[in-house]
C-alpha positions in Angstrom: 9.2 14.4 -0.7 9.3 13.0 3.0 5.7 11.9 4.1 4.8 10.8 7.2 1.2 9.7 7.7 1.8 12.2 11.5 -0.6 10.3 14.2 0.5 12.6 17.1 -1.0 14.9 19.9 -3.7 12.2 20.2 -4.3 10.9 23.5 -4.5 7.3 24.1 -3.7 6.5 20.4 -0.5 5.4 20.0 1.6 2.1 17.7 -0.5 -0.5 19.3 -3.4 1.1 21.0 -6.4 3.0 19.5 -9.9 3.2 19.1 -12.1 3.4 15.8 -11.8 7.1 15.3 -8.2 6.7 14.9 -8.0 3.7 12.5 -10.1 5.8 10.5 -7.8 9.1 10.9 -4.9 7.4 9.8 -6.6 5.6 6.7 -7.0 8.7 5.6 -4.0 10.5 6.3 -2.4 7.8 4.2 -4.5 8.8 0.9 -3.1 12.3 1.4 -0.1 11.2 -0.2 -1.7 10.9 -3.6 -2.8 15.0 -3.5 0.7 15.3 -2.8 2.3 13.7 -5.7 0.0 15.2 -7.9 0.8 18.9 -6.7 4.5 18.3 -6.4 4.4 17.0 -10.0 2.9 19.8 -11.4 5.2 22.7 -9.6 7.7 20.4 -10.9 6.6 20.5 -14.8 6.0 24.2 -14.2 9.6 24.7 -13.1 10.8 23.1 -16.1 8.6 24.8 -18.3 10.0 28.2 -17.5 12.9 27.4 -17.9 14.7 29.8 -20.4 15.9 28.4 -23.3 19.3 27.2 -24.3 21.6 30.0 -26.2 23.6 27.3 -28.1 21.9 24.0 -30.1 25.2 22.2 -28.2 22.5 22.0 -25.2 19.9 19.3 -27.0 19.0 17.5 -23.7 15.6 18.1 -22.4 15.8 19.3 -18.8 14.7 16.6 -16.0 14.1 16.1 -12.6 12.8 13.1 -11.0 10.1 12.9 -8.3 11.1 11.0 -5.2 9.2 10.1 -2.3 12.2 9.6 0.0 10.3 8.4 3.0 7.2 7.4 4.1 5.0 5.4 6.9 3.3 6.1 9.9 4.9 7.6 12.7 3.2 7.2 15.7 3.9 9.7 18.6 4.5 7.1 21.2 8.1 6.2 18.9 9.5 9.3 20.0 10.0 8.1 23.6 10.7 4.9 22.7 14.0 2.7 23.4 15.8 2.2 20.8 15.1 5.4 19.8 11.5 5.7 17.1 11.2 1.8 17.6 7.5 0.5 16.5 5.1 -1.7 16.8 3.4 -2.1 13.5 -0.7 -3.1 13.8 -3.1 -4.3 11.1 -4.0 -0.5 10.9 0.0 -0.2 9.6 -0.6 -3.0 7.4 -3.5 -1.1 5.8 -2.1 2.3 5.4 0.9 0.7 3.9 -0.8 -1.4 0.9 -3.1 2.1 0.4 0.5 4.1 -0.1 1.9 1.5 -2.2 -1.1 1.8 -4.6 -1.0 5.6 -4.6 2.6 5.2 -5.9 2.0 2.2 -8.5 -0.7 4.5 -9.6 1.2 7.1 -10.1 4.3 5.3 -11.3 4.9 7.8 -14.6 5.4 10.7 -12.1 7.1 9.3 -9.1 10.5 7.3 -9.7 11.5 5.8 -6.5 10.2 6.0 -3.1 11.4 3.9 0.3 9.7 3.2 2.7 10.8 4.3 6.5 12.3 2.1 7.8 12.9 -1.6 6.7 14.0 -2.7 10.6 12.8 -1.9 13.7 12.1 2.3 13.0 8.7 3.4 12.4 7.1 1.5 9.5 9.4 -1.6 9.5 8.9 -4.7 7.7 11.0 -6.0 10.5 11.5 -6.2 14.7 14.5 -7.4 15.9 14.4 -8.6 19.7 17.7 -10.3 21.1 18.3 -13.1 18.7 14.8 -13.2 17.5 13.6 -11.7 14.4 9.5 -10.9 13.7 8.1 -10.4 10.2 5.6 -7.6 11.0 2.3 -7.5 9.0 3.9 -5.0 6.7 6.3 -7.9 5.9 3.6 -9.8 4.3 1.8 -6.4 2.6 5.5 -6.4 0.7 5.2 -10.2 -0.5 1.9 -9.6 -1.4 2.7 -6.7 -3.8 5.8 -8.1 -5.8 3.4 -9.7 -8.0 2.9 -6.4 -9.4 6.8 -5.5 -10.2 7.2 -4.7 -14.1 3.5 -5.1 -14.8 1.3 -2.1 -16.6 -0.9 -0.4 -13.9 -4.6 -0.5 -15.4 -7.4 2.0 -15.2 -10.1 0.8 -12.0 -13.4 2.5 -11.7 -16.7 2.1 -9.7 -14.9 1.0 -6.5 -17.3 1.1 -3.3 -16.9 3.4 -0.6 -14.3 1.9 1.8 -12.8 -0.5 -0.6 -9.8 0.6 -2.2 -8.6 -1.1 -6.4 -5.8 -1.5 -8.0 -4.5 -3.3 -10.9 -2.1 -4.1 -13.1 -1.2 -6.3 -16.3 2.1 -8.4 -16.2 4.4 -9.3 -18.9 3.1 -12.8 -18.6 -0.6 -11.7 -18.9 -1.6 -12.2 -15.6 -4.0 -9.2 -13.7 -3.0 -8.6 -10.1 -6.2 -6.8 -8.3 -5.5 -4.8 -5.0 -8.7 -5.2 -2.9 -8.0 -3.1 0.4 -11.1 -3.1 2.4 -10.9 -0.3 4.9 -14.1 -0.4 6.7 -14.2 -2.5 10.3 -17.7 -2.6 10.2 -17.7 -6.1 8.4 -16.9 -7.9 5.5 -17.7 -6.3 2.5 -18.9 -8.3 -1.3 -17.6 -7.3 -4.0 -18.3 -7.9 -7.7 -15.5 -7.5 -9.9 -16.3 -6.7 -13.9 -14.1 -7.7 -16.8 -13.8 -6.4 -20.5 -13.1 -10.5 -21.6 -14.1 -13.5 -19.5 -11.5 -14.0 -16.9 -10.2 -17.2 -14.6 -9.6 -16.0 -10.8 -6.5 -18.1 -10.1 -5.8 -17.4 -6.2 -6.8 -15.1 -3.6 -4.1 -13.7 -0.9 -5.3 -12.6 2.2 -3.6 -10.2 4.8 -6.6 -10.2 7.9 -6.3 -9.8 11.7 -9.3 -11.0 14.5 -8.4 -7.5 15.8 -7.3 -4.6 14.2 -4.7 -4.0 17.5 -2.7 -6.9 16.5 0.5 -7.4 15.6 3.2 -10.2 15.5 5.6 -10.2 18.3 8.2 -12.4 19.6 5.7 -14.5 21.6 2.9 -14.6 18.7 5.2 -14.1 15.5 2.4 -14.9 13.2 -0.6 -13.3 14.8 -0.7 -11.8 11.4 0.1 -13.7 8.4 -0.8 -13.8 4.6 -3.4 -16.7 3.8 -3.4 -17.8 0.2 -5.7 -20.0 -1.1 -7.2 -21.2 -4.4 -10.2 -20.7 -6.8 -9.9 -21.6 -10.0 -13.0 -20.0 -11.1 -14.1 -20.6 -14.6 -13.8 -17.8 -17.1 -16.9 -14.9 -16.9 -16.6 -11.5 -16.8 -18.0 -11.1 -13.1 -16.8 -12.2 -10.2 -18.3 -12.0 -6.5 -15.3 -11.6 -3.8 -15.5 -11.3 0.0 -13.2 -9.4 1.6 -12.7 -9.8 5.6 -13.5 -6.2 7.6 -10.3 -4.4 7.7 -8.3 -6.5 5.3 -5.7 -6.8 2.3 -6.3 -9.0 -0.4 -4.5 -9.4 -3.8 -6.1 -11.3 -6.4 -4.7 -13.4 -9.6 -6.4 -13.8 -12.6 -6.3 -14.4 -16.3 -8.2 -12.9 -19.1 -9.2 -16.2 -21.5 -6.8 -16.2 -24.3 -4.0 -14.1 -22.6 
C-alpha cells in the first residue's frame, strides 16, 4: 500500500500555510489509513482462502503474504513545484498526522509488517532538512524519538478516549506502559483522566507542542519545535489527571505497582 494523506487543490493551504479548516482536513485524512489496512487485510485473507488446495502433501507450507505500507506522509501540493524537487516544510500539523499514523500501524501491528515513512530527508514527510551545511531536525524528528519507547512492547486494548484526543498503549518487556496522548483539537488544552486495572506510578511525561500550529524548525529557529520531557513521579492510584497542550503530542511512562 502507498498512502499519502493528498492535501491538494486547496487554495492557500499549502506545507507551511493554512487555516483551521485545513489542520482539521488533514487530521482526518491521516486516520483514513486505518480503514485501509483493515480492508486490504481482509481482500488479502480472502485471496488466500480461495486458494485451491495443494495436489501433493510435499506442499505443507501455509500460503502468505505480508501487508506493507510502503509509503506514507503528507504530501502537500505546494512540494510539487518546489526546488529540489517535492522538498517540504514539515509544521506541527505534520507532526500530528504523523504520531496518529504511527499509532494506526502499532495498532494494527499483527496485520501490517513493515511500513516507511516518505521520506527520511528533505521529501515530503522528512524527519530531516538539509540546507547548505546545516542540518534541521523537523518536528517529525522528535515524533520518532518519542515513539521508540514503544519498540518490542505488546500494544494494549484503549477505550473511552474523548473526542479529539487520540490513545495508545503498549506494555514493554521491562513492564513499563507507554501511553500515546495526541490531542488534536486547537481549541485548548484538554484534561484528561487516565484509568488503570492496578495502581500505577506516572514516571515522565514527553511533550511535542508548538505556540502556533504554522511552525516549524528551520535553519534560523532549529528548535521552534522541540520535545519537552519532564518528571512526575506520581504515587501509585489507578487514576490519573493529565493536561495536554491544544494541538499536541505527548507520550507518557508509567508502571503498574508490582511490575
Amino acid at each position: 500500500i502507498h498512502f499519502y494523506n493528498w492535501n491538494i487543490g486547496h487554495d492557500g493551504d499549502t506545507s507551511e500555510t493554512f487555516e483551521r479548516e485545513g489542520w482539521d482536513r488533514l487530521i482526518a485524512g491521516s486516520l483514513e489509513l486505518e480503514e485501509v489496512i483493515l480492508e486490504q487485510h481482509r481482500l488479502v485473507r480472502e485471496g488466500l482462502a480461495a486458494l485451491p488446495a495443494p495436489e501433493s502433501d510435499f506442499f505443507t507450507a501455509e500460503p502468505t503474504i505480508d501487508l506493507v505500507v510502503g509509503e506514507w506522509g503528507n504530501w502537500h501540493g505546494d512540494a510539487f513545484a518546489a526546488r529540489p524537487a517535492l522538498r517540504q516544510q514539515v509544521t506541527m500539523r505534520d507532526a500530528i498526522t504523523t504520531a496518529l499514523t504511527l499509532d494506526v500501524l502499532q495498532r494494527n501491528a499483527d496485520k501490517v509488517s513493515m511500513a516507511c515513512n516518505a521520506q527520511l530527508v528533505n521529501v515530503l514527510n522528512a524527519l530531516l532538512l538539509t540546507e547548505g551545511e546545516h542540518t534541521v531536525r523537523t518536528a517529525n524528528f522528535d515524533v520518532f524519538m518519542m515513539y521508540k519507547a514503544h519498540r518490542g512492547a505488546q500494544a494494549l486494548e484503549v477505550s473511552g478516549a474523548p473526542e479529539g484526543v487520540h490513545v495508545f498503549a503498549s506494555l514493554g518487556e521491562d513492564g513499563a506502559l507507554t501511553i500515546d496522548l495526541v490531542n488534536a483539537d486547537l481549541d485548548g488544552a484538554r484534561q484528561v483522566e487516565l484509568s488503570f486495572a492496578d495502581p500505577t506510578e506516572l514516571l515522565e511525561i514527553a511533550t511535542l507542542a508548538a505556540d502556533e500550529p504554522t511552525a516549524c524548525n528551520t535553519v534560523e529557529r532549529p528548535d521552534a519545535i522541540r520535545r519537552c520531557v519532564s518528571r512526575l513521579d506520581r504515587a501509585a492510584a489507578t487514576a490519573h489527571g493529565v493536561t495536554l497542550p491544544a494541538g499536541s503530542v505527548s507520550v507518557l511512562r508509567a508502571r503498574a505497582v508490582g511490575a
